[in-house]
C-alpha positions in Angstrom: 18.3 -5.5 -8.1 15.9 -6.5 -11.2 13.7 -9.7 -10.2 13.3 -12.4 -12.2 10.1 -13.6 -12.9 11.0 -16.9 -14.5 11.8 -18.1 -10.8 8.0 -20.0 -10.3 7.8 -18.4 -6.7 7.8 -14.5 -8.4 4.3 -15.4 -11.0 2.5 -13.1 -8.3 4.3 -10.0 -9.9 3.4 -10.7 -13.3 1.2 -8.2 -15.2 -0.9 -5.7 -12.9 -0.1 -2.3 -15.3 2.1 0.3 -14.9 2.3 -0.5 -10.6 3.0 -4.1 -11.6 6.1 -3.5 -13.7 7.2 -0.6 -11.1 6.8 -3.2 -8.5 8.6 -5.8 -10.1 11.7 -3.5 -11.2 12.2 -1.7 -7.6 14.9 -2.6 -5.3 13.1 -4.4 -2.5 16.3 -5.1 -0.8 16.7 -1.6 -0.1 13.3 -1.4 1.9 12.2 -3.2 5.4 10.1 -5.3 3.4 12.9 -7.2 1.6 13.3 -8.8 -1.9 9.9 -10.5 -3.0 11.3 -14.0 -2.9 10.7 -13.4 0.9 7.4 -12.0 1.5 4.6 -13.8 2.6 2.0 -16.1 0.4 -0.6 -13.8 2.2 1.3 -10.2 0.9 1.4 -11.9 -2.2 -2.1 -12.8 -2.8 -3.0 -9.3 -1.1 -0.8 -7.3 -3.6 -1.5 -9.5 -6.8 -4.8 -8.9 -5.6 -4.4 -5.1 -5.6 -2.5 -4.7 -8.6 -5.3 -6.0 -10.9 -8.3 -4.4 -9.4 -9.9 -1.9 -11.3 -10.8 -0.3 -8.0 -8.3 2.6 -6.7 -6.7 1.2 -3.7 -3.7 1.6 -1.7 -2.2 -0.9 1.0 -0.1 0.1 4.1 1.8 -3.1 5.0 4.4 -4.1 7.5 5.4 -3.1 11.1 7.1 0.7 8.6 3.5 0.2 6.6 5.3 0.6 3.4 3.1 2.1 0.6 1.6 0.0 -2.2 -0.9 1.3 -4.7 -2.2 0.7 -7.9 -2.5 1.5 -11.4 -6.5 3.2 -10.5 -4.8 4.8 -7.9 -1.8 6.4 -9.4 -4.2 9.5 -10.7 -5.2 10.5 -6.9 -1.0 11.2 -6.3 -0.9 13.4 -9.3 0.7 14.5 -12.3 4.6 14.9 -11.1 3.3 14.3 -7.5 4.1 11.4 -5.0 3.7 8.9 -8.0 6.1 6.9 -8.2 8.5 7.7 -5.2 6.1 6.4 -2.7 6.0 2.7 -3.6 8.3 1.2 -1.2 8.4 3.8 1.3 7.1 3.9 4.7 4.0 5.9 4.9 5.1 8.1 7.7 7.5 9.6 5.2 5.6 9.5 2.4 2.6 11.3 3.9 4.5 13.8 6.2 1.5 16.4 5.2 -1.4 14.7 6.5 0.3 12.1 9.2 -1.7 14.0 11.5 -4.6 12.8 10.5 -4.4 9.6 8.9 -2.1 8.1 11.8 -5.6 7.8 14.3 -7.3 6.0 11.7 -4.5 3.9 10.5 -3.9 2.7 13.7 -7.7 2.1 14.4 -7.7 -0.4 11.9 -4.0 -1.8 13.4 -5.4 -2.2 16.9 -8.6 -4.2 15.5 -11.0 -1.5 16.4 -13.0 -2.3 13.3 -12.6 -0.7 9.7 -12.7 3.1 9.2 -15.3 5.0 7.2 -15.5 8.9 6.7 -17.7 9.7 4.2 -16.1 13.0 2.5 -13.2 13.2 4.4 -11.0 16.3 3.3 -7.6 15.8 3.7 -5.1 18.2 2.1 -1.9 17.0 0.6 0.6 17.8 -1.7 0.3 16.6 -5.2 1.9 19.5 -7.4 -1.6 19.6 -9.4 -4.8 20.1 -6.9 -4.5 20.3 -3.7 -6.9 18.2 -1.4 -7.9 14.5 -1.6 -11.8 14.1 -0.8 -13.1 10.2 -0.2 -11.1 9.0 1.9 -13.5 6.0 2.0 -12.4 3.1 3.5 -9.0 1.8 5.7 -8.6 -1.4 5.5 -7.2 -3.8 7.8 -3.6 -3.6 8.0 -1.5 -6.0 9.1 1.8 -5.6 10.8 3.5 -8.8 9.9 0.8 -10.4 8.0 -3.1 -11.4 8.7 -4.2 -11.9 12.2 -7.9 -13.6 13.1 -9.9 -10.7 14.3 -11.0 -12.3 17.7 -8.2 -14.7 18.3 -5.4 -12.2 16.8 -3.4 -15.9 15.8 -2.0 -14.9 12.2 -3.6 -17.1 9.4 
């Protein structure tokens, strides 16, 4: 299903690089998180947000924590790796290799126990070119179903 960005409610998917036109041409509909006219103002300003930062970052989102990334990213999957078959899939699939040890920290973050930080974390994983990741810096707080207030845990 191609989206249309001429309906006003899709502008968040406009631009963002090579992530923002995979984004914008992937069949949501055949993923928990649905078609994009759907998703929340608060997914949208997170991924529009993520898509044109210059900074490599990757989002987990959702109850499946469905794997978003973006263009500075893309590099740290690979040539031929996981890029671009991960966007869209739930990250217990897509990181089968190293659920193990990202599962903890992920769900650190998801049972607001604070943000993770591991300064030079190794953590092997197949990307058909090198073989380990090193700086796994920061988590950041996940939602399940969108943002929750850290003390009251009411979603804003």
């Amino acid at each position: 299903m191609k989206t249309k960005l001429s309906e006003k409610n899709l502008l968040f998917l406009a631009g963002g690089g090579e992530m923002g036109a995979l984004t914008r041409t992937k069949d949501w509909s055949q993923t928990s998180m649905g078609i994009p006219q759907h998703w929340s103002q608060t997914f949208r300003t997170t991924l529009n947000l993520l898509l044109y930062s210059k900074f490599p970052k990757f989002l987990l989102w959702g109850q499946d924590l469905i794997c978003f990334y973006n263009d500075a990213f893309r590099p740290s999957l690979g040539q031929n790796g996981k890029h671009p078959a991960i966007l869209g899939m739930k990250a217990e699939e897509a990181w089968t290799e190293i659920w193990h040890i990202i599962k903890p920290l992920i769900d650190n973050v998801i049972l607001n126990r604070g943000a993770v930080w591991n300064e030079d974390l190794l953590v092997p994983y197949e990307q058909k070119n090198s073989g380990y990741f090193s700086g796994c810096k920061k988590i950041y707080r996940l939602a399940r179903q969108g943002v929750y207030h850290r003390k009251t845990r009411k979603r804003i």
